[in-house]
C-alpha positions in Angstrom: -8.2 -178.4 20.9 -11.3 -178.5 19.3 -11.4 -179.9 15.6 -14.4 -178.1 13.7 -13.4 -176.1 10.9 -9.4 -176.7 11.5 -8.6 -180.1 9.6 -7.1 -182.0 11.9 -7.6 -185.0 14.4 -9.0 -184.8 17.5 -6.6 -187.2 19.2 -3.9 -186.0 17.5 -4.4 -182.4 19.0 -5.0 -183.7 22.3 -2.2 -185.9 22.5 -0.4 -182.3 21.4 -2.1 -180.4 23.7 -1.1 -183.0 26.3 2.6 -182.7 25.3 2.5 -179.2 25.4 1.1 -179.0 28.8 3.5 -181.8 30.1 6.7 -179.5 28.8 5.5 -176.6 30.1 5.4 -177.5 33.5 8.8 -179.6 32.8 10.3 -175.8 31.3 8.9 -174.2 34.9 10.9 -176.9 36.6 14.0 -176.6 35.1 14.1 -173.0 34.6 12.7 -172.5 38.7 15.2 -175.0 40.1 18.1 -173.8 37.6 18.1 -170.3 36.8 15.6 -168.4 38.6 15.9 -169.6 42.2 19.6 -169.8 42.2 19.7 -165.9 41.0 16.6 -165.4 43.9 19.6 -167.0 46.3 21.8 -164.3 44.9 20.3 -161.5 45.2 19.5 -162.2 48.9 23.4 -163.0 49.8 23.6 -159.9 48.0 21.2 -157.8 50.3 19.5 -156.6 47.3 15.9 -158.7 47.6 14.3 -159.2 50.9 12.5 -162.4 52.3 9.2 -161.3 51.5 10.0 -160.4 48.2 11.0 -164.3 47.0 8.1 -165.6 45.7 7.2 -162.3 43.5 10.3 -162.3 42.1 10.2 -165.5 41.2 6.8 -165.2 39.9 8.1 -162.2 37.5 11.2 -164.0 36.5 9.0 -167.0 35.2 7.2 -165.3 33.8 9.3 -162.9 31.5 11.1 -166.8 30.5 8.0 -168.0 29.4 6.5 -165.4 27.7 9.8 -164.0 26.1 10.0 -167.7 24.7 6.8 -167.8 23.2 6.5 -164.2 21.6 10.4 -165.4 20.1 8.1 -168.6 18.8 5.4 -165.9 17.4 8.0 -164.6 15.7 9.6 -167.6 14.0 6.1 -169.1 13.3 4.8 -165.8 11.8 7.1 -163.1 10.5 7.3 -164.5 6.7 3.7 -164.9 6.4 1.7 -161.9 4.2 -1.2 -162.4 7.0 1.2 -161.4 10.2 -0.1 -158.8 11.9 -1.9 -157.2 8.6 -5.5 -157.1 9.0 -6.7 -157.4 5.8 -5.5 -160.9 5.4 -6.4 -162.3 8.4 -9.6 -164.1 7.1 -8.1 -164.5 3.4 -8.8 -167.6 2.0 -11.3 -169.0 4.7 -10.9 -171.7 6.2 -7.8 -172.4 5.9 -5.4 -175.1 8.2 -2.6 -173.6 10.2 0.9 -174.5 9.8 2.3 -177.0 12.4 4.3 -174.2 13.8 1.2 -172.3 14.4 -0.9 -175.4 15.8 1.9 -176.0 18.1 2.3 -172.1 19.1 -1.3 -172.2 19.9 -1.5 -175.5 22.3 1.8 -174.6 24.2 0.3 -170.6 24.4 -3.3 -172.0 26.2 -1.2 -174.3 28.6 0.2 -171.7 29.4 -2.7 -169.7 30.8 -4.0 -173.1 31.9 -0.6 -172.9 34.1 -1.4 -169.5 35.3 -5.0 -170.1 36.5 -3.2 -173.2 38.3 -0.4 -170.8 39.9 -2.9 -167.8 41.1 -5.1 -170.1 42.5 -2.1 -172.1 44.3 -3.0 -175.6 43.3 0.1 -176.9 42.4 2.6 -174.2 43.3 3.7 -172.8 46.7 5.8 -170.2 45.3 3.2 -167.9 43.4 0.9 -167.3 45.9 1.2 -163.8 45.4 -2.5 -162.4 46.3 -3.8 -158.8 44.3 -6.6 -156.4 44.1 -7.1 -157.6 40.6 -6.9 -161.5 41.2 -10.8 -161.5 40.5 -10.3 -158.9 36.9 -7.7 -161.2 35.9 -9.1 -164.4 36.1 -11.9 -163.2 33.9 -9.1 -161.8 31.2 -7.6 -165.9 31.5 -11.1 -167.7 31.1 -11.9 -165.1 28.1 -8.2 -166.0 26.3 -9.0 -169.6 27.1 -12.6 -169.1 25.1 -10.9 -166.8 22.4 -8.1 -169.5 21.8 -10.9 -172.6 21.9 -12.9 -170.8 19.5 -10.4 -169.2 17.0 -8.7 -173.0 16.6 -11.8 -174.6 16.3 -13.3 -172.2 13.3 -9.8 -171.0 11.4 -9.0 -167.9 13.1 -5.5 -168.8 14.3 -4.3 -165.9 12.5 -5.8 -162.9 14.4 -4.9 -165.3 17.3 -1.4 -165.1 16.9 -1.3 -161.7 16.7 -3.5 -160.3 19.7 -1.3 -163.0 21.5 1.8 -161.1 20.9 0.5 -157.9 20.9 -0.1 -158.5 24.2 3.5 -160.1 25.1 5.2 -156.9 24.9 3.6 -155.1 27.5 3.8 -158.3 30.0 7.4 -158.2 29.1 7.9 -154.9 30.4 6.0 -155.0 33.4 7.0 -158.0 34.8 11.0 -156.7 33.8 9.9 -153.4 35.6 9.2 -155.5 38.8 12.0 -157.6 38.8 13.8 -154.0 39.2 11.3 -152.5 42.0 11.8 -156.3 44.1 15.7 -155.6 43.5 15.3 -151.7 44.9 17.2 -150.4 41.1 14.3 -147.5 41.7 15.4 -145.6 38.3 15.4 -148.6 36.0 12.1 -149.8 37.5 10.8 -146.1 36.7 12.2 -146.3 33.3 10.8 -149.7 32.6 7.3 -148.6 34.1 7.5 -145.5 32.0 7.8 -147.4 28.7 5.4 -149.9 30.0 2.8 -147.4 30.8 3.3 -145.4 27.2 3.6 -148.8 25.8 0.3 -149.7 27.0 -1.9 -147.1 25.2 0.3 -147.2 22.3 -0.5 -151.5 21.6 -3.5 -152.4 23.9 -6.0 -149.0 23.4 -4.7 -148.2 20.1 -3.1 -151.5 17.8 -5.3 -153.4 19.3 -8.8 -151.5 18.6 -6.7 -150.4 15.0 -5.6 -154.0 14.0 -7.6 -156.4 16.0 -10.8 -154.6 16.3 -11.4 -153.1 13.4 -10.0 -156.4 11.5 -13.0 -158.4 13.2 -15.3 -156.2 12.8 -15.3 -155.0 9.5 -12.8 -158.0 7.5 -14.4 -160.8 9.2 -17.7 -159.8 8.1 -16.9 -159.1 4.4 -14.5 -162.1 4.5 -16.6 -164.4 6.0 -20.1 -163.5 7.6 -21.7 -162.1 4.3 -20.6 -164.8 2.1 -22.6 -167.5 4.3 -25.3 -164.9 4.4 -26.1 -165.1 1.2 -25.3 -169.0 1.0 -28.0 -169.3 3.3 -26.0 -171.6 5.6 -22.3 -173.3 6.1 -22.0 -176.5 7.0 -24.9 -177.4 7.4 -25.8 -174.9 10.2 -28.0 -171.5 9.6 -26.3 -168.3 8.4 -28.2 -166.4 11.4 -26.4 -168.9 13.8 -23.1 -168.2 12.3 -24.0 -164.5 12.4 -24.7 -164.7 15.9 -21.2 -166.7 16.9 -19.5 -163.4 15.6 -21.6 -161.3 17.6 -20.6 -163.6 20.2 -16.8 -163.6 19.4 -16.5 -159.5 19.1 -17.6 -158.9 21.7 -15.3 -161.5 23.7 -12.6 -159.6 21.6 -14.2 -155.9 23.1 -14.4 -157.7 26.6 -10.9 -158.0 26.3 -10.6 -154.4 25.1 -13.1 -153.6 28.4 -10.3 -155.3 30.7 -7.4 -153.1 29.2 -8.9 -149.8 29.7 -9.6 -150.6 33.6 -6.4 -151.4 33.7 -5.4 -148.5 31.6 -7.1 -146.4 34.2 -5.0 -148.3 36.9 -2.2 -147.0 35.3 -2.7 -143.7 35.3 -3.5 -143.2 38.8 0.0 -145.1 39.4 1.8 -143.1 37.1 0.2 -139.9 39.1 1.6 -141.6 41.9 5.2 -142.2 40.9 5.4 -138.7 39.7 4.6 -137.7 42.9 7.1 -139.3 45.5 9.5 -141.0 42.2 8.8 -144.7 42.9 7.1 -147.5 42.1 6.2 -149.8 44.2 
């Protein structure tokens, strides 16, 4: 990670970063080769998952155990804090250096999308080869989480981080949960896990996020930050109009983001037309 703002040492956070990276991929290991493909195995004796169902299962199954872990981590890292999820403290006190818990939420967060651009373009992994129509939409939505996360480390803003990471955890918990039921054929939990997912959706990604996250960057951001080295003239030794322009530059990675979940939103909808049609998901 990037040490601009953030007071730290740039070998230090690589040789974290590294570390994080390294267990990662050990915690896909051991939770592929121990858990998740000897249920897989199960559920096939069992006649509940076919062959060409495998690798998507397994797909969803790692990825509910990694992301389940790290919103648990968000949690522990965040919930006695006065700045979680409030978006009037998130710039408070600017800059400020994050906790240990926080740097280390952060590094092992971006090796984890580093893993999934790694897994859905099948580089090191057989198993998740899983091709979709949005394979091109959700590449974009990694690189721009990538950029957010480089960016909000390197200038202090680990604390809106934290929380658009795990507002976004829940509904990836649901929907890969709502798969693992539609692989296994359980038709009415998949429904009702789809059904929460899909209310879920609006509820945190069209409305928190645009509430919270939005509306935080936009409008406490700017007081917080933006118009006190505006009228300093310059921070750290760079121009106020160039600090004014990086967040210009940083909103509107944060409405790209926004952009992504209402095409998706609209995916939804036309599935959730769908399901009340013929009662499945597929």
């Amino acid at each position: 990670m990037p040490c601009f703002l953030t007071e730290c040492e740039p070998q230090t956070e690589l040789t974290r970063f590294g570390a994080a990276l390294f267990g990662l991929y050990g915690y896909h290991f051991v939770v592929d080769s121990f858990l998740i493909h000897p249920f897989v195995q199960f559920t096939l004796r069992k006649g509940w998952l076919t062959e060409d169902k495998v690798d998507k299962m397994r797909e969803s199954l790692y990825k509910n155990a990694a992301v389940g872990a790290f919103h648990a981590m968000g949690y522990y890292v965040g919930w006695h804090e006065s700045w979680f999820l409030n978006k009037e403290e998130y710039f408070k006190d600017w800059p400020y250096s994050p906790s240990e818990g926080l740097r280390w939420y952060y590094m092992i967060y971006l090796a984890f999308w580093i893993q999934s651009i790694d897994f859905m373009l099948n580089l090191t992994n057989n198993h998740y080869s899983v091709k979709r129509k949005d394979n091109a939409e959700m590449l974009v939505h990694h690189f721009a989480t990538i950029s957010l996360m480089l960016f909000s480390y390197s200038v202090d803003l680990t604390r809106m981080g934290i929380s658009v990471l795990m507002i976004h955890d829940v509904n990836d918990l649901l929907l890969e949960t709502a798969k693992v039921f539609v692989y296994l054929g359980w038709e009415n939990l998949a429904n009702m896990f789809f059904g929460t997912f899909a209310l879920m959706w609006f509820v945190v990604r069209w409305g928190f996020y645009s509430y919270n996250i939005l509306h935080s960057a936009y409008a406490y951001a700017y007081s917080d930050i933006v118009v006190h080295i505006l009228e300093a003239g310059s921070y750290r030794d760079i121009d106020a109009n160039v600090w004014y322009w990086v967040w210009i530059v940083w909103f509107g990675f944060l409405c790209l983001l926004l952009v992504l979940h209402i095409y998706w939103g609209l995916l939804i909808v036309k599935m959730v037309v769908k399901v009340l049609g013929d009662g499945n998901v597929e």
